[in-house]
N, C-alpha and C positions, 0 to 999 in steps of 0.2 A: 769305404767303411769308416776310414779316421776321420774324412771329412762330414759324414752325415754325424756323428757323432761330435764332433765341433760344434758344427753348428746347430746341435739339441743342446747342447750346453748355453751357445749364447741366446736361444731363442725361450728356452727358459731365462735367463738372468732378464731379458727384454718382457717378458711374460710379469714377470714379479716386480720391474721396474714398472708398468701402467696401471698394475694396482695401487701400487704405493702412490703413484703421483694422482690419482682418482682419488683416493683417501684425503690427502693434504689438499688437492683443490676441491675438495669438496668440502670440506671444516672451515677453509676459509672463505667459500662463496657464500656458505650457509651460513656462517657469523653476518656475514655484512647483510643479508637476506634477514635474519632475525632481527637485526638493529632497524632496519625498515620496517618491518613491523611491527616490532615496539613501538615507532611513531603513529602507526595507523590505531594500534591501541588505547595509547596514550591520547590520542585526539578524541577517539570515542567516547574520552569521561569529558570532556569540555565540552562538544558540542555531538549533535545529531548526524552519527556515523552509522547508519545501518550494516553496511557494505565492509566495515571494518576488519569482520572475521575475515570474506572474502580477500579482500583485500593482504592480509595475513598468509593467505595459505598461498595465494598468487605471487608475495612477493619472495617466499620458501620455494615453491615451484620452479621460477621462472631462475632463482640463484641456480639448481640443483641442473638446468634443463643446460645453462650455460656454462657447465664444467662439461658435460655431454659433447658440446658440442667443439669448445676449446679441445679435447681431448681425439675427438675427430681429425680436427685440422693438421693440429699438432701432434702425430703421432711417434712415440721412442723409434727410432732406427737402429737395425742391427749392428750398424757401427758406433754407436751411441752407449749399444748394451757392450758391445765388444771394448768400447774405451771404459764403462763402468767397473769392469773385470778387471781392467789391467789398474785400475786406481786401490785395487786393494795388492798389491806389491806384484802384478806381471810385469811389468816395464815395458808397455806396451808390444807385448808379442803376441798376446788375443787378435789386436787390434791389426797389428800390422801381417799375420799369418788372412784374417780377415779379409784384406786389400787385394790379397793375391790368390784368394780363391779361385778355383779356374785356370790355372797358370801350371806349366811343369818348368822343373829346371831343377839343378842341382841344389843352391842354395836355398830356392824356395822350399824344397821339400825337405832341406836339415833344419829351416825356421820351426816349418809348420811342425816335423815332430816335436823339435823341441817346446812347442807350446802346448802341443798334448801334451807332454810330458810332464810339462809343472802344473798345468791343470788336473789331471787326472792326481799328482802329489802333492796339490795344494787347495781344493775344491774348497776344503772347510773354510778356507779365508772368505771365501764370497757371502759376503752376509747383509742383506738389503733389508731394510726393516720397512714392514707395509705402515704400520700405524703412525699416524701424525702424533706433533709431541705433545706430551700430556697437557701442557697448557692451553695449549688451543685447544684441544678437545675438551677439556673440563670447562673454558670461556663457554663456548659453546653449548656446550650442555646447563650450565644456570642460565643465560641467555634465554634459550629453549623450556626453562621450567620455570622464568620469570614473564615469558612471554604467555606461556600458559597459563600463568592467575591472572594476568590482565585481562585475556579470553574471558576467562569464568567471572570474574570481581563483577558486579551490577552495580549500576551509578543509576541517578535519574536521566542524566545524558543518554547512554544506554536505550531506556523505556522511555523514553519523546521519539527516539529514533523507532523502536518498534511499532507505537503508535502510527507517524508520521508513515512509516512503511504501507502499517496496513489500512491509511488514508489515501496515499497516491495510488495503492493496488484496487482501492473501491472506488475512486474517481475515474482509474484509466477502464474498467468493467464500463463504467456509466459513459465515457466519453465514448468506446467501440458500441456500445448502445445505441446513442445519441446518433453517431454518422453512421450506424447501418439504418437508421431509419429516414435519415436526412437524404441519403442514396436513395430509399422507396419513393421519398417522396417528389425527387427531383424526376424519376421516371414516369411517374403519377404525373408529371406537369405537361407532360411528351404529348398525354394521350389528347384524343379530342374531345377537348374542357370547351368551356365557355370561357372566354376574359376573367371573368369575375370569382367563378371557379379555378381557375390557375392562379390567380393573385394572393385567394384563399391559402391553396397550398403555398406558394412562393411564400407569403406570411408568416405558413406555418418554420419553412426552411430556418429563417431568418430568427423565429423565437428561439428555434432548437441552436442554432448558433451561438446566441446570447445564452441558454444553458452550458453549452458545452464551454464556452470563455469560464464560466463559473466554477465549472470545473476541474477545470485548470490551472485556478486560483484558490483551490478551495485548497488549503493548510491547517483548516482548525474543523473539531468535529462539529463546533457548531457554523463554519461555513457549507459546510459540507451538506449537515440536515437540512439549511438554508436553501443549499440549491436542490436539496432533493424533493423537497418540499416543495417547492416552484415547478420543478418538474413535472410530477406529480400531477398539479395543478392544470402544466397545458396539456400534458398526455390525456386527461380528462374532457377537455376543452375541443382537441382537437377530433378526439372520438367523435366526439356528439358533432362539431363542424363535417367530419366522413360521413357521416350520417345523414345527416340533412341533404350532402352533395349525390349520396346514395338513392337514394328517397328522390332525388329531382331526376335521376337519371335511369329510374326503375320504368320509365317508358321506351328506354330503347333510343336514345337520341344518340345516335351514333358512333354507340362507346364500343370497343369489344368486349365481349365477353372476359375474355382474360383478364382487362383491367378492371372489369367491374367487380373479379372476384380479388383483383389486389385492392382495389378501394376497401371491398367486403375484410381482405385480410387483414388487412392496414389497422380498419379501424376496433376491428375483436380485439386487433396485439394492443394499442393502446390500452384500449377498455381493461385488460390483461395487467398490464404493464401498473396501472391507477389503483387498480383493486390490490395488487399487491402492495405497491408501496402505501395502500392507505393502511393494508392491515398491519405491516411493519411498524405503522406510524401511532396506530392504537395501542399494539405491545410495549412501545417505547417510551408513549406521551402518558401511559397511566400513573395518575397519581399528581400530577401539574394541574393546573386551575381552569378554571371553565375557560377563560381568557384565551388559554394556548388549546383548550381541544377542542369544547364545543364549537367555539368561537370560529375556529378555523371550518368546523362543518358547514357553518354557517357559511362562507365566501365560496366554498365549494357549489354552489348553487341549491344551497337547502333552506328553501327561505323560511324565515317561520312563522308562526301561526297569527304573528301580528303584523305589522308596519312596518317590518325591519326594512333598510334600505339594502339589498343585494344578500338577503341574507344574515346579515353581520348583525343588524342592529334587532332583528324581529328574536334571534339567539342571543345576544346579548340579555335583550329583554330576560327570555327563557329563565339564562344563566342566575337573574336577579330576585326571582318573584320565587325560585326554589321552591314553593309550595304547588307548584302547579307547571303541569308537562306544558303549557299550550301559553306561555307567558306574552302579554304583550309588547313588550319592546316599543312602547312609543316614547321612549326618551326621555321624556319629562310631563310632569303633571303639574296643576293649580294646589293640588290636594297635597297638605304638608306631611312630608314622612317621617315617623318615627323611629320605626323598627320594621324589619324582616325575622318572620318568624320562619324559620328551619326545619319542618315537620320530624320527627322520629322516627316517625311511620316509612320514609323515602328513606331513610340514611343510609340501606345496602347499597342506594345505587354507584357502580361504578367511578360516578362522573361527580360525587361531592367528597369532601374530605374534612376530616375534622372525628373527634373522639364525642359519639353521642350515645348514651346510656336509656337502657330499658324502653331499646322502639318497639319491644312487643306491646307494650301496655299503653302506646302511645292515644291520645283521645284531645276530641276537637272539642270546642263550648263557645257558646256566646258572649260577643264583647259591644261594645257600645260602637265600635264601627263593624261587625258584623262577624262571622264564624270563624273563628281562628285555631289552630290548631298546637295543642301543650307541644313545645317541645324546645329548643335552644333560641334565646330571642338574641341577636344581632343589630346593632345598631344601622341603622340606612347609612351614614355616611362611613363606616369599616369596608362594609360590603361592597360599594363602592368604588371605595378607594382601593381595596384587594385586586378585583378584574381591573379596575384601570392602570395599575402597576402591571400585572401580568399581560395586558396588553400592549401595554411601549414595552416592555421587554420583549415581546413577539415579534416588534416592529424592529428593535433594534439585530434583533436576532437575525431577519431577513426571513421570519417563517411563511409571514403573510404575501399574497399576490402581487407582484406590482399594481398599483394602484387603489389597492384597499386602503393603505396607510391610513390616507386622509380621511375616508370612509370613518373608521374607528376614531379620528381622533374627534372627527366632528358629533361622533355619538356620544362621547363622553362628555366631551367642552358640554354639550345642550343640558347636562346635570346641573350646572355652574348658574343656570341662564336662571 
């Protein structure tokens, strides 16, 4: 009975001593945890730190995880608590009554009462404080409420980082895009093609490649529309290529079925895939000059109603003659120009811009070169020069196809000639 009550005594004092020491390594794992991330915060106003907050709570966590685990290893021992006791004026009889637990004999059992004895008439001396000292805990706490406005404060640093975040999150979408269809197509090549049809596809493996390197690279939003825009372009492309290859294979030349319903899938998912990104592309491109919208329909394979070369140049045209849907785009003429007249009557559409007044009442009349139409007159060389500017910006941009560049520059130079 005196012994079980002993040692309730020291397994309490051992009790109170692992909170206390939990407290104090915890104040101080978590100061040196918060000073780390001060640095993580602090970096986030210089430079493009997304990860920052993360970073933040990681480096408070992982202080916190490793008082845990010190606390584990190193655990107080009952002779530990028992020598704590006697440092408040037992003279080590806690400790030494302690040793010989278990033990009979005459002087061990006049120890051991004798340590009940001034324990039970001197308890009140045992006095362990759990709370670390107020300084460190107050360090700690402005540390913690200083770490906390850096959290919250917004810099432009900050918002590039956000940005830049939610660019690598719509590149890495595009790039698991890109290689699940890269994978169709490489099994598409298995099947029994002709030469010429697997080179096809192989072709195609090798453009989506070169999108997906662009994507990978893409850091800014205008690399980014860049490459989506190209994309775009050959998911278009290679549609209508499924197609053809479809179309040659609709007599049964020894394809299986299965594949011909993945050729079939292949090419709806592109077709799929184009029509969306074009209509992203009109939500986003309204309001920019013929140069960057029409213009680009035009390379899409929409040729127009004139001479245009691949498109480009027959919308060009279009873009210029604004008086009329069906513009001929042949580049240059003998016939000296003046002016482009701007009709009033077209000014709702979508695709022009500009501040034009009272196109209801808008009205045509005869002129010495023949029907022209009242409404804002434009000098030929503005107009001009407006899509020609908005067209090297295209090119600079990366909007246009590979390959068109040239296309477009030699449409405009032929105005020069």
């Amino acid at each position: 009975m005196e012994q079980r009550e002993f040692l309730k005594i020291i397994r309490a004092c051992r009790r109170r001593m692992h909170i206390a020491d939990f407290l104090k390594k915890s104040v101080s794992a978590l100061s040196i945890g918060a000073g780390a991330a001060i640095l993580f915060q602090a970096a986030a106003f210089f430079m493009p730190f997304y990860y920052a907050d993360l970073y933040m709570m990681m480096a408070l966590l992982l202080a916190e995880l490793s008082v845990f685990v010190v606390m584990f290893i190193k655990q107080t021992t009952m002779e530990q608590a028992a020598l704590m006791i006697d440092s408040f004026g037992f003279e080590e009889r806690v400790v030494t009554a302690y040793e010989h637990l278990g033990k009979e004999g005459t002087l061990i059992g006049i120890q051991r009462k004798d340590a009940m004895e001034q324990l039970r008439e001197h308890k009140d001396r045992i006095r362990i404080p759990l709370l670390p000292s107020f300084k460190r805990t107050a360090l700690l706490f402005l540390m913690l409420v200083f770490l906390a406005g850096l959290s919250l404060l917004p810099s432009a640093a900050k918002d590039r980082a956000g940005e830049l975040h939610s660019l690598k999150e719509e590149a890495r979408e595009k790039e698991d895009e890109i290689e699940e269809i890269m994978e169709a197509l490489e099994k598409l090549e298995k099947e029994k093609l002709t030469k010429e049809q697997q080179e096809e596809l192989h072709e195609m493996r090798e453009s989506l490649e070169a999108s997906l390197s662009e994507y990978q690279q893409a850091f800014s939003e205008e690399a980014l529309a860049a490459a989506s825009q190209k994309l775009d372009y050959k998911y278009e492309n290679m549609s209508s290529q499924l197609s053809e290859i479809i179309q040659d294979l609709q007599n049964g030349a020894g394809v299986s079925v299965a594949a011909m319903d993945s050729l079939e899938e292949m090419a709806d998912k592109l077709k799929e895939m184009s029509d969306t990104e074009l209509a992203k592309g009109d939500g986003s491109d309204s309001g920019q000059g013929e140069s960057g919208g029409d213009s680009q329909q035009g390379q899409r394979g929409g040729a127009g109603d004139g001479n245009g070369q691949n498109g480009q140049r027959g919308q060009a045209g279009n873009d210029q003659n604004g008086q009329d849907g069906n513009g001929r785009g042949t580049g240059s003429s003998s016939t000296p120009h003046d002016y482009v007249s701007v009709p009033n009557a077209i000014a709702d559409s979508g695709n022009l811009t500009g501040n034009v007044e009272n196109h209801d009442t808008s009205q045509y009349f005869r002129a010495q070169t023949g029907l022209n139409w009242e409404g804002t007159h434009t000098s030929y060389e503005a107009v001009i020069g407006s899509y020609e500017q908005n067209a090297y910006e295209g090119i600079a941009a990366g909007r246009y196809p590979s390959g068109m560049e040239e296309v477009i520059k030699e449409y405009f130079a032929s105005f020069n000639d």
